[in-house]
PDB file as gemmi writes it, atoms N, CA and C in Angstrom:
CRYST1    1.000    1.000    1.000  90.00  90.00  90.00 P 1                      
ATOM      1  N   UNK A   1      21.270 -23.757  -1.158  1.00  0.00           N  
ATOM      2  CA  UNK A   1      19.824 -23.715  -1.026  1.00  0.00           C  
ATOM      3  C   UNK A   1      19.490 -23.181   0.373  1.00  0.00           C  
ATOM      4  N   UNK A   2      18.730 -22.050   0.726  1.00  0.00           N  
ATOM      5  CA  UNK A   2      18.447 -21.464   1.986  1.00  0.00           C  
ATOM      6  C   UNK A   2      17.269 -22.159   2.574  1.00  0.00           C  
ATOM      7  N   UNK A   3      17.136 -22.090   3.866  1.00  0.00           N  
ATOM      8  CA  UNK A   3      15.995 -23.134   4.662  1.00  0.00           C  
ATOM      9  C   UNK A   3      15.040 -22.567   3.957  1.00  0.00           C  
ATOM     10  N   UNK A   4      14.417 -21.874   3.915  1.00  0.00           N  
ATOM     11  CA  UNK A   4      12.989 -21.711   3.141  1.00  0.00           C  
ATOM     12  C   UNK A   4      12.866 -22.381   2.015  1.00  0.00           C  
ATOM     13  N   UNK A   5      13.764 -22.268   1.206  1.00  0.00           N  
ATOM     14  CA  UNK A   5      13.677 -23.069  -0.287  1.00  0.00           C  
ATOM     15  C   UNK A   5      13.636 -25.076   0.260  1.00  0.00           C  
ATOM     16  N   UNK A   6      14.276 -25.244   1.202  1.00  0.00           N  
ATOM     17  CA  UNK A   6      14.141 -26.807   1.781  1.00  0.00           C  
ATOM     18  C   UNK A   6      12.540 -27.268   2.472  1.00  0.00           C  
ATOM     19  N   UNK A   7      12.493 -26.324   3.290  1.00  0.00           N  
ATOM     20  CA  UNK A   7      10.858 -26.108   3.392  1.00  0.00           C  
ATOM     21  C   UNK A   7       9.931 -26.342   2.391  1.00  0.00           C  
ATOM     22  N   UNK A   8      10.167 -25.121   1.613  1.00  0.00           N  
ATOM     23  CA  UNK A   8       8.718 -25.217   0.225  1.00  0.00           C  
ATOM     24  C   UNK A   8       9.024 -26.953  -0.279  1.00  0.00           C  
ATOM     25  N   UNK A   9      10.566 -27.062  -0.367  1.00  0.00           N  
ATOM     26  CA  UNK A   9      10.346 -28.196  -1.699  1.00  0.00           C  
ATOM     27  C   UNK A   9       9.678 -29.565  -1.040  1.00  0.00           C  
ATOM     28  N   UNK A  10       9.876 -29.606   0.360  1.00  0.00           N  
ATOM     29  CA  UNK A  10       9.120 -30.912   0.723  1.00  0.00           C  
ATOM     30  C   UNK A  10      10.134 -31.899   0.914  1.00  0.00           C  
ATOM     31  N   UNK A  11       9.766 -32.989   1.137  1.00  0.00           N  
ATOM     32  CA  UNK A  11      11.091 -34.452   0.909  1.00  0.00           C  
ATOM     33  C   UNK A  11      10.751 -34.870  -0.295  1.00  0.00           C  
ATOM     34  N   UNK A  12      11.826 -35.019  -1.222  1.00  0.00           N  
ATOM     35  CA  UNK A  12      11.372 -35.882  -2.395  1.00  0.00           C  
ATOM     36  C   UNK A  12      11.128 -36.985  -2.338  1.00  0.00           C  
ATOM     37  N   UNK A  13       9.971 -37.068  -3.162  1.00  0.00           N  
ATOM     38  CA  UNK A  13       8.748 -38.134  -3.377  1.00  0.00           C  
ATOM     39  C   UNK A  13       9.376 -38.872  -4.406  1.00  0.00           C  
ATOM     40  N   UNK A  14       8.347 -40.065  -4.908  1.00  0.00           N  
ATOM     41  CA  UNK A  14       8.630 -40.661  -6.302  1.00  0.00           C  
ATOM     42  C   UNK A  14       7.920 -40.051  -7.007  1.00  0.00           C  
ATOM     43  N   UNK A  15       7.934 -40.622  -8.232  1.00  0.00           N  
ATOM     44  CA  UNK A  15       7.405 -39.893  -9.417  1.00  0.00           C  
ATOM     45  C   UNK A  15       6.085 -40.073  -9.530  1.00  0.00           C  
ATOM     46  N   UNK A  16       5.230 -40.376  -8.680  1.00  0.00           N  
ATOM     47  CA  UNK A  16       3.847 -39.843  -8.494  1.00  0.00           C  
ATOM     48  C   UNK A  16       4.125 -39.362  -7.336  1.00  0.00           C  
ATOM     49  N   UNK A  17       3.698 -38.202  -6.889  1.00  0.00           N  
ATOM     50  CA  UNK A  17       3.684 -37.873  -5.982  1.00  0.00           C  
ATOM     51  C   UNK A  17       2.206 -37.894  -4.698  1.00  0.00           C  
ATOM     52  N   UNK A  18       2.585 -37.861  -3.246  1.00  0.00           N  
ATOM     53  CA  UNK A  18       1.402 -38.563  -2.678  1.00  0.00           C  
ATOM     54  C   UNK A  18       0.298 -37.344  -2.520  1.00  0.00           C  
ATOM     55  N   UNK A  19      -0.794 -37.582  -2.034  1.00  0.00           N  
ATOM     56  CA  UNK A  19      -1.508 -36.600  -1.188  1.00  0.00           C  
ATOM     57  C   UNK A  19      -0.882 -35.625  -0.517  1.00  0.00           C  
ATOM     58  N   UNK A  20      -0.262 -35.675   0.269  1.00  0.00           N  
ATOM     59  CA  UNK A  20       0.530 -34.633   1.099  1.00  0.00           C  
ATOM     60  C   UNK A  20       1.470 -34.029   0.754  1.00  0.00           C  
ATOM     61  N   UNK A  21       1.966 -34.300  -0.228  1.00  0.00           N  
ATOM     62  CA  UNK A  21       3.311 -33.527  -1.319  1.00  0.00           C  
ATOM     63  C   UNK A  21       2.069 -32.581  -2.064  1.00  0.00           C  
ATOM     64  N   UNK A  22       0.861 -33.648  -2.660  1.00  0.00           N  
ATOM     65  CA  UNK A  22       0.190 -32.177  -3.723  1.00  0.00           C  
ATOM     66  C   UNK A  22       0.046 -31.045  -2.742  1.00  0.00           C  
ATOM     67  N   UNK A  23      -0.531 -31.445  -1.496  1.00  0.00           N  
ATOM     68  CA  UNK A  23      -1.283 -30.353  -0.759  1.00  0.00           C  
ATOM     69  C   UNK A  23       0.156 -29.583  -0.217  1.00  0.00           C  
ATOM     70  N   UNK A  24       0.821 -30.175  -0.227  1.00  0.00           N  
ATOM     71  CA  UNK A  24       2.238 -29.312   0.393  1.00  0.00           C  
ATOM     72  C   UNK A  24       2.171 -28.710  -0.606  1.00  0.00           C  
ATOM     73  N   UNK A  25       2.806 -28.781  -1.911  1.00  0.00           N  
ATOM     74  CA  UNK A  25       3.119 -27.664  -2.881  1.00  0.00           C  
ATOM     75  C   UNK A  25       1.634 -27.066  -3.218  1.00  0.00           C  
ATOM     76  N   UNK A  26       0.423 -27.527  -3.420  1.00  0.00           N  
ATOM     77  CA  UNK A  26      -0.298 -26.179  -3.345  1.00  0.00           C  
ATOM     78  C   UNK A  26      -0.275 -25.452  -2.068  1.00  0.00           C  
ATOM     79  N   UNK A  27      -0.386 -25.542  -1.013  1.00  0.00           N  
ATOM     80  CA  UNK A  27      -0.081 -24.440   0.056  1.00  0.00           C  
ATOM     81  C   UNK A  27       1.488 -23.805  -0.286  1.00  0.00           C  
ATOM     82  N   UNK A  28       2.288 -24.378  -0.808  1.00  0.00           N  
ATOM     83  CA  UNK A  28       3.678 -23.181  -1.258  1.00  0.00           C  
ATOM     84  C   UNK A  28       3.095 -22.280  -2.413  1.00  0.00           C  
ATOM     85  N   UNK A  29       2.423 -22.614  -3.378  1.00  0.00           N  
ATOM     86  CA  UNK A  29       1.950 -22.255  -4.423  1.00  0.00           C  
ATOM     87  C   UNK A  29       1.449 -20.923  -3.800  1.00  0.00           C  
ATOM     88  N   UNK A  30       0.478 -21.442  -3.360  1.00  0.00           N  
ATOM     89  CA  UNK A  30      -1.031 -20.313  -2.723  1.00  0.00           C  
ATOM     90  C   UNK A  30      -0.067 -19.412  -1.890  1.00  0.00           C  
ATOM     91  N   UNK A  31       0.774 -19.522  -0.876  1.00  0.00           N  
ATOM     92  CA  UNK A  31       1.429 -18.946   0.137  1.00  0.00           C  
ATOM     93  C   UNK A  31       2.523 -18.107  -0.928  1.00  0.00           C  
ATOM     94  N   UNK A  32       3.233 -18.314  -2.078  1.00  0.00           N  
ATOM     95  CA  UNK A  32       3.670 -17.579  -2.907  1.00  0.00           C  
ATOM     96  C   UNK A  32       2.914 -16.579  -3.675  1.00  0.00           C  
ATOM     97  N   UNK A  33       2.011 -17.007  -4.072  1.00  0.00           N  
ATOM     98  CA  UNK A  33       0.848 -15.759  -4.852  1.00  0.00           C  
ATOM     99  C   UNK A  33       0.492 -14.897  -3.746  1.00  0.00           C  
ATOM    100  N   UNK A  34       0.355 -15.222  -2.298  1.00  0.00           N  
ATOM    101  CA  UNK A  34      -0.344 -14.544  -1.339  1.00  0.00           C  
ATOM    102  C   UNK A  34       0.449 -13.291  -0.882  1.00  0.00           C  
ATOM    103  N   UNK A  35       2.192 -13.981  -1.252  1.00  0.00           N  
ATOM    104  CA  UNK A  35       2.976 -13.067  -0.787  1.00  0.00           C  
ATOM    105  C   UNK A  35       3.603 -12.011  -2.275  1.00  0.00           C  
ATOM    106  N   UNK A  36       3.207 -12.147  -2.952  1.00  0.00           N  
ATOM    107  CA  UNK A  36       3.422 -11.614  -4.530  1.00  0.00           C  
ATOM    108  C   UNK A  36       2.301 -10.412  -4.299  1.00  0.00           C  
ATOM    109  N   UNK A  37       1.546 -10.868  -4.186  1.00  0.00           N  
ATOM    110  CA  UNK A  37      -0.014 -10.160  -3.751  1.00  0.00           C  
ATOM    111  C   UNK A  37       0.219  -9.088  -2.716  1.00  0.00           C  
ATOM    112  N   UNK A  38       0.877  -9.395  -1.489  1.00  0.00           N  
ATOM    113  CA  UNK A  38       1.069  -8.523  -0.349  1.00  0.00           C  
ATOM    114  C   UNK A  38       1.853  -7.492  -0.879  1.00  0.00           C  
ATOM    115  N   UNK A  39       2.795  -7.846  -1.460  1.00  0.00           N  
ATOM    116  CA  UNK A  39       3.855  -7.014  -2.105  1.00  0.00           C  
ATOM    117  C   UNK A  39       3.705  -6.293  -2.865  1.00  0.00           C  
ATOM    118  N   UNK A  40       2.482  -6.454  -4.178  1.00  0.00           N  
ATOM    119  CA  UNK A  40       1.972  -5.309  -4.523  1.00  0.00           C  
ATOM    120  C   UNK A  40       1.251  -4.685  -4.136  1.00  0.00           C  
ATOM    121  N   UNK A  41       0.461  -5.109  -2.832  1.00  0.00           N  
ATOM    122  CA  UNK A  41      -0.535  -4.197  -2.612  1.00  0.00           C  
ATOM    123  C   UNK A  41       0.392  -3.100  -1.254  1.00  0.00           C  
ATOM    124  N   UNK A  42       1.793  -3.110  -0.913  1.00  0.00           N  
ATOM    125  CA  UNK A  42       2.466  -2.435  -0.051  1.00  0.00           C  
ATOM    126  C   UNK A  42       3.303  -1.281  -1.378  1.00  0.00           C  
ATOM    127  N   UNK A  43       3.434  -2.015  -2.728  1.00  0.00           N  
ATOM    128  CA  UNK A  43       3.459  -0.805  -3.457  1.00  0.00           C  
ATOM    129  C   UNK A  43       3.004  -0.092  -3.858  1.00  0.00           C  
ATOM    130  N   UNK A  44       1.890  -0.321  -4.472  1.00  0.00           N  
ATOM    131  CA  UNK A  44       0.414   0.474  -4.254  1.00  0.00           C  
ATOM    132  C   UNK A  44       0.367   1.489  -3.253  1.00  0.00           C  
ATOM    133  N   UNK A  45       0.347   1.211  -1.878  1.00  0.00           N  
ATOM    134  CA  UNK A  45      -0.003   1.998  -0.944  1.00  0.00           C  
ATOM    135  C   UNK A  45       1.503   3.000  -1.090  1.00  0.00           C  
ATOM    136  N   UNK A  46       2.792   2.907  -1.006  1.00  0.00           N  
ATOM    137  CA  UNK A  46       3.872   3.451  -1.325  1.00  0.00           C  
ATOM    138  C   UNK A  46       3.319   4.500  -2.332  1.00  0.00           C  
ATOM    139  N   UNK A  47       2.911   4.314  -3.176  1.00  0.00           N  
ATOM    140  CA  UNK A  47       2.720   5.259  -4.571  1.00  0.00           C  
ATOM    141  C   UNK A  47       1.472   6.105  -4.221  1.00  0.00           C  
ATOM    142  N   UNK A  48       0.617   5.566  -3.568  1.00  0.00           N  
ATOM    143  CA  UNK A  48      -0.345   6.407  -3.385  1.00  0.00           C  
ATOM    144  C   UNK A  48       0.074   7.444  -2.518  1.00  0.00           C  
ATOM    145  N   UNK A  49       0.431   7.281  -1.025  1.00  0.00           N  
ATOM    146  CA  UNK A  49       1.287   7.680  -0.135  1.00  0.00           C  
ATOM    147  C   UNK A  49       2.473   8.894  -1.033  1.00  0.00           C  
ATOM    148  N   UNK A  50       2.968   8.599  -1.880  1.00  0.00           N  
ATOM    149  CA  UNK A  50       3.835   9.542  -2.527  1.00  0.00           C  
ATOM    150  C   UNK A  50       3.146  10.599  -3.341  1.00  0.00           C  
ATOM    151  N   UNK A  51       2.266  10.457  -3.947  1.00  0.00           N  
ATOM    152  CA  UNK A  51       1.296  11.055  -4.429  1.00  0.00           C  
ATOM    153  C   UNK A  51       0.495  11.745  -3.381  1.00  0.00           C  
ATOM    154  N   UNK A  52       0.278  11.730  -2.400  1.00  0.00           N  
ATOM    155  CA  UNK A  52      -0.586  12.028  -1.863  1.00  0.00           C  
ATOM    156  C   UNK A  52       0.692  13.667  -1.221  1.00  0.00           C  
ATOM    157  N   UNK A  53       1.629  13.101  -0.763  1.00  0.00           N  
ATOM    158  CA  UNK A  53       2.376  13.957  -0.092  1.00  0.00           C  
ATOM    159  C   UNK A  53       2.672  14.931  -1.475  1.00  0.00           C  
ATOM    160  N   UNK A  54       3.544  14.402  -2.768  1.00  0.00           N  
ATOM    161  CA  UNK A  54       3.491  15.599  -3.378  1.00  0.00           C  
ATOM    162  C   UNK A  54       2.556  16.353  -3.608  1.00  0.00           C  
ATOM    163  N   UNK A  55       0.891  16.106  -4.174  1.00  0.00           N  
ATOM    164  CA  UNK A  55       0.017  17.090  -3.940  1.00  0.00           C  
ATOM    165  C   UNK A  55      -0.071  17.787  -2.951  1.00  0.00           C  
ATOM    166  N   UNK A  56      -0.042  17.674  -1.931  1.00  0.00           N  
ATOM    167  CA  UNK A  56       0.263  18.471  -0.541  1.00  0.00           C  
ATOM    168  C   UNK A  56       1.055  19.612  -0.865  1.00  0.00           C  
ATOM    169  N   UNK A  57       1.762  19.013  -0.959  1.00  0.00           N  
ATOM    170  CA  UNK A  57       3.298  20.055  -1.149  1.00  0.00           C  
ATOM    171  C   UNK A  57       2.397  21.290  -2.248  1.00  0.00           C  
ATOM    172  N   UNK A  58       2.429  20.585  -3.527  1.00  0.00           N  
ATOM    173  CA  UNK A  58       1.975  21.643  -4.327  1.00  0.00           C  
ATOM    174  C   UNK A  58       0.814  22.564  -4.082  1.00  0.00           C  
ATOM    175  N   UNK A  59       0.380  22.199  -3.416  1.00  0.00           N  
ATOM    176  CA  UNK A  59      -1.239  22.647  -2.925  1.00  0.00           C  
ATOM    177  C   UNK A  59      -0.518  23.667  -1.922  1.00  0.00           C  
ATOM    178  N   UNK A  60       0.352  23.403  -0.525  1.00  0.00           N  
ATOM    179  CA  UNK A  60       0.694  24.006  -0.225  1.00  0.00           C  
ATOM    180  C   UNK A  60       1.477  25.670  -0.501  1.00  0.00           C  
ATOM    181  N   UNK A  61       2.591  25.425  -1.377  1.00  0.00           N  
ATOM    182  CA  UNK A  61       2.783  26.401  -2.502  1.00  0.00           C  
ATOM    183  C   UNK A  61       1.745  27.497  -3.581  1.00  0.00           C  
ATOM    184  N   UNK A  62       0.911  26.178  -3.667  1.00  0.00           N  
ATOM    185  CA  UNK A  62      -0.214  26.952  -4.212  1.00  0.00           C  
ATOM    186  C   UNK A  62      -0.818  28.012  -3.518  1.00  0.00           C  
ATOM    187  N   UNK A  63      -0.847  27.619  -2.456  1.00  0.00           N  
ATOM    188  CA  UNK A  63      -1.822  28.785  -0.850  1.00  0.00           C  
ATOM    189  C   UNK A  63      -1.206  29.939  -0.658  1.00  0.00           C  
ATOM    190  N   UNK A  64       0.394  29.605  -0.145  1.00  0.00           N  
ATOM    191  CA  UNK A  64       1.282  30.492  -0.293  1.00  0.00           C  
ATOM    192  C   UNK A  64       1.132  31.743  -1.411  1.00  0.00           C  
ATOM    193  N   UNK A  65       0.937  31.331  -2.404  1.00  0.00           N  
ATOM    194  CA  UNK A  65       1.266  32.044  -4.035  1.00  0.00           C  
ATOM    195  C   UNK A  65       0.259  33.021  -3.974  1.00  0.00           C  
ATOM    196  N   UNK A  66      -1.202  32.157  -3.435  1.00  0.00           N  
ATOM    197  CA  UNK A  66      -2.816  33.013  -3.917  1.00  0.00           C  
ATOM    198  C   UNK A  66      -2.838  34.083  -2.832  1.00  0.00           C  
ATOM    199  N   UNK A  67      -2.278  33.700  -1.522  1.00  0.00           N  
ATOM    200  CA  UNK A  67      -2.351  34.472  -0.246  1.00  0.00           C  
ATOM    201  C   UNK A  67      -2.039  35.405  -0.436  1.00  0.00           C  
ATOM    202  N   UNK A  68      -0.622  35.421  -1.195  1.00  0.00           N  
ATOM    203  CA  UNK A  68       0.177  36.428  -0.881  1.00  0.00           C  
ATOM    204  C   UNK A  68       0.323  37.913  -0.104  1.00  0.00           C  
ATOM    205  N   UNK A  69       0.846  36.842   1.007  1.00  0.00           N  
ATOM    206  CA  UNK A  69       1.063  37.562   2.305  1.00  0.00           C  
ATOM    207  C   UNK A  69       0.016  37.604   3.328  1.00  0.00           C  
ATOM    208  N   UNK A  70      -1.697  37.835   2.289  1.00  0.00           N  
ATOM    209  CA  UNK A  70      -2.476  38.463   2.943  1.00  0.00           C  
ATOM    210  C   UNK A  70      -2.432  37.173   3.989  1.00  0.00           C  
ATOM    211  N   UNK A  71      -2.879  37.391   5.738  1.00  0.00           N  
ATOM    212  CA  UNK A  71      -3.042  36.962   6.806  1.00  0.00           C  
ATOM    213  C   UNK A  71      -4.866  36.919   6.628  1.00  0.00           C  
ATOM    214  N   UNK A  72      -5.716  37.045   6.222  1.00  0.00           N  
ATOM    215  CA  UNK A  72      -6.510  36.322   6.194  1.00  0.00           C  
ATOM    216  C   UNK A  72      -6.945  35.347   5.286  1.00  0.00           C  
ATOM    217  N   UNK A  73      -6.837  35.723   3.941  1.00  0.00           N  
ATOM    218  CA  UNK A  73      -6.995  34.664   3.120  1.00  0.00           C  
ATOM    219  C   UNK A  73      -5.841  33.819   3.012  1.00  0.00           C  
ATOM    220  N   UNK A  74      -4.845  34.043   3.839  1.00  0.00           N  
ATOM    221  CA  UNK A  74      -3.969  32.804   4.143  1.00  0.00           C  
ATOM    222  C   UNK A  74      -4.913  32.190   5.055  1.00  0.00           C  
ATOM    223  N   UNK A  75      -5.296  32.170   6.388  1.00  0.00           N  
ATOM    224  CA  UNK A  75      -6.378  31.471   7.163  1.00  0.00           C  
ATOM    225  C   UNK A  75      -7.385  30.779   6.013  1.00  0.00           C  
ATOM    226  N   UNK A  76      -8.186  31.224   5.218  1.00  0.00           N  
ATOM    227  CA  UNK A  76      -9.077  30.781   4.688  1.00  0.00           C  
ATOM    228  C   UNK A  76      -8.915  29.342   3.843  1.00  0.00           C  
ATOM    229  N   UNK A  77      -7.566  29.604   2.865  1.00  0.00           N  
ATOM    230  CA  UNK A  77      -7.038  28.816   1.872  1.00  0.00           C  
ATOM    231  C   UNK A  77      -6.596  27.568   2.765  1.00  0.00           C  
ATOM    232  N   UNK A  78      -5.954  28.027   4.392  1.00  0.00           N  
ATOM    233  CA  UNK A  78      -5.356  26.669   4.916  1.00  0.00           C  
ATOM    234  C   UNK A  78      -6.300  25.810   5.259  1.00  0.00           C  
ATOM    235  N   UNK A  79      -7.434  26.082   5.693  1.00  0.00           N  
ATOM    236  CA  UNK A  79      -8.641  25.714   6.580  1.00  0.00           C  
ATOM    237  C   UNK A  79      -8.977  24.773   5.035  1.00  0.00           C  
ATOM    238  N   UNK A  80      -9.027  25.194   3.628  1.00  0.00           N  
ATOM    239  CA  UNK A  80      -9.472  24.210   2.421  1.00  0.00           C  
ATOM    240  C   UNK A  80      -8.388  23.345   2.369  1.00  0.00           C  
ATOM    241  N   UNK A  81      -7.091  23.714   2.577  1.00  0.00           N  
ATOM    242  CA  UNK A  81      -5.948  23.192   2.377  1.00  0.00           C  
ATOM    243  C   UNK A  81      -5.726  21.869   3.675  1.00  0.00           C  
ATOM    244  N   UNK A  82      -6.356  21.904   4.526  1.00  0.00           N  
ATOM    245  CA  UNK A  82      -6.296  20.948   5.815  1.00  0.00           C  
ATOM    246  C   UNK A  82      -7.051  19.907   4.965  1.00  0.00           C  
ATOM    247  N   UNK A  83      -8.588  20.565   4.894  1.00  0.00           N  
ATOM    248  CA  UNK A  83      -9.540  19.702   4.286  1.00  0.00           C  
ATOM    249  C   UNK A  83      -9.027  18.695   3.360  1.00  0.00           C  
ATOM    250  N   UNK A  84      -8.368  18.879   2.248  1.00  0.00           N  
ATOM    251  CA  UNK A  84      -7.249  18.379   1.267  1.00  0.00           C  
ATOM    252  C   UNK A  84      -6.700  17.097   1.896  1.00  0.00           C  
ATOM    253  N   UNK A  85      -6.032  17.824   3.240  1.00  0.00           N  
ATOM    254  CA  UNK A  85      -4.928  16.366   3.991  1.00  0.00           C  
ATOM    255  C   UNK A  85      -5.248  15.720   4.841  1.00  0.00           C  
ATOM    256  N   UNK A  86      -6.752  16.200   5.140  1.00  0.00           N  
ATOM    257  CA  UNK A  86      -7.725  15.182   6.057  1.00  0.00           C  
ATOM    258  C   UNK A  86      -8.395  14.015   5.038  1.00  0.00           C  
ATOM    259  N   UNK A  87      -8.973  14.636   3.895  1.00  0.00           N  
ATOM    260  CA  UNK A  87      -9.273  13.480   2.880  1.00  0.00           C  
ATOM    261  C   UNK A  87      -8.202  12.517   2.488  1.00  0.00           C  
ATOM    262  N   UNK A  88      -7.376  13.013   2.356  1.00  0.00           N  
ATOM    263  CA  UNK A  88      -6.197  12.380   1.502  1.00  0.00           C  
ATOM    264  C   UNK A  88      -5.897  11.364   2.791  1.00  0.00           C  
ATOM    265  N   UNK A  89      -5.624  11.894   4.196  1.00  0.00           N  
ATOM    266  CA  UNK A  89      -5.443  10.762   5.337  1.00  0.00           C  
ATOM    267  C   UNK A  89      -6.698   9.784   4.897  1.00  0.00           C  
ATOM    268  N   UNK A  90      -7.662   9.997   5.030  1.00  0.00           N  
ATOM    269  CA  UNK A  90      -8.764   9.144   5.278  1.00  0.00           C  
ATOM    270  C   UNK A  90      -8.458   8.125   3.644  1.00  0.00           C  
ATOM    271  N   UNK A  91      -8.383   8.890   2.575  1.00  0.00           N  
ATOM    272  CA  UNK A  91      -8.309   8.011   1.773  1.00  0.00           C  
ATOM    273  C   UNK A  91      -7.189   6.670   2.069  1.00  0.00           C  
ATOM    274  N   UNK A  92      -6.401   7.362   2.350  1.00  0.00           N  
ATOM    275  CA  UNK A  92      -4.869   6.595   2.771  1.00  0.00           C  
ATOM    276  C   UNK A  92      -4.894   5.176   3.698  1.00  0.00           C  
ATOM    277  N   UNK A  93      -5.715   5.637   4.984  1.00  0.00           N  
ATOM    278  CA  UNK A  93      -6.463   4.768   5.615  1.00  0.00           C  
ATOM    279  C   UNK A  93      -6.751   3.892   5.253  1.00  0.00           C  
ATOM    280  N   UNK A  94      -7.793   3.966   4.625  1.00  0.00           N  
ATOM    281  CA  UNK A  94      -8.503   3.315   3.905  1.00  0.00           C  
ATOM    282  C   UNK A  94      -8.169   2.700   2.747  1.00  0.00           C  
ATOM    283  N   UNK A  95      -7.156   2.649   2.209  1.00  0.00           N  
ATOM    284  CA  UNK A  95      -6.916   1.938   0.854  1.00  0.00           C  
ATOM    285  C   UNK A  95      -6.842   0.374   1.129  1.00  0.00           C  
ATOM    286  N   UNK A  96      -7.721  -0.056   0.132  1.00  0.00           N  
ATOM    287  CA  UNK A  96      -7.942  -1.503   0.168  1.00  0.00           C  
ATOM    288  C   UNK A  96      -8.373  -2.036   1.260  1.00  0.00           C  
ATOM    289  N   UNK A  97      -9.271  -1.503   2.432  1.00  0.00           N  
ATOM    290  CA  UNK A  97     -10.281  -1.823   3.240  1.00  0.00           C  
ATOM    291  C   UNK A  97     -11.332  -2.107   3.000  1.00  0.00           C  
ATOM    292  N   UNK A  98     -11.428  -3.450   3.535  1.00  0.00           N  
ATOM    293  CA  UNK A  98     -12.900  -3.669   2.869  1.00  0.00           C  
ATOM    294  C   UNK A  98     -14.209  -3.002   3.782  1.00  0.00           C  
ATOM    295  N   UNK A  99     -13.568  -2.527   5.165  1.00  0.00           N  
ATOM    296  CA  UNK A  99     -14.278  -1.809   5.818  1.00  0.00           C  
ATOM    297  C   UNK A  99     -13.705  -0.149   6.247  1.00  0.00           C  
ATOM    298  N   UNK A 100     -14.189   0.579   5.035  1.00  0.00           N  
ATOM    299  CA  UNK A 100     -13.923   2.242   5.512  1.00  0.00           C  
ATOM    300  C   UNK A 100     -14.055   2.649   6.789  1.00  0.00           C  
ATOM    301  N   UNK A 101     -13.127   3.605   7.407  1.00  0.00           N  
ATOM    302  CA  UNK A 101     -13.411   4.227   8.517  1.00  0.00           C  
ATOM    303  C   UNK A 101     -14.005   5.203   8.175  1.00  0.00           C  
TER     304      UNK A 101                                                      
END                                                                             
């Protein structure tokens, strides 16, 4: 049994258990959902984050393809193409903020 698991379980009680055992295991309870919770919301951001970079990429390629070659409407397409990875930062930022930058 690892110290954390000796932690959550508390000292065993009798078979009613007191005030301070309930409130102990609901704070393990709550402190387990909280961290279940954190954990998806760091995969979430992972997936978005991955998504975000492959569109890039493709978008990038994409610029490349339409340009072709030309040196100004390469300028033009990157300047939309920034725009793209400035939103996508800001979205990124911002995921699951309850206050947007």
């Amino acid at each position: 049994m690892s110290e954390l698991q000796r932690w959550a379980e508390g000292r065993p009680g009798s078979i009613i258990a007191s005030r301070e055992e309930r409130q102990h295991k609901k704070a393990v309870d709550n402190l387990a959902r909280e961290t279940r919770f954190q954990g998806l919301k760091v995969d979430a951001e992972a997936a978005l984050t991955g998504r975000i970079m492959e569109r890039a990429v493709d978008l990038d390629g994409y610029r490349k393809s339409l340009a072709n070659g030309d040196p100004v409407l390469d300028a033009v397409l990157t300047r939309i193409e920034i725009g793209f990875v400035d939103k996508a930062a800001r979205l990124q930022r911002n995921f699951g903020s309850e206050f947007p930058s």
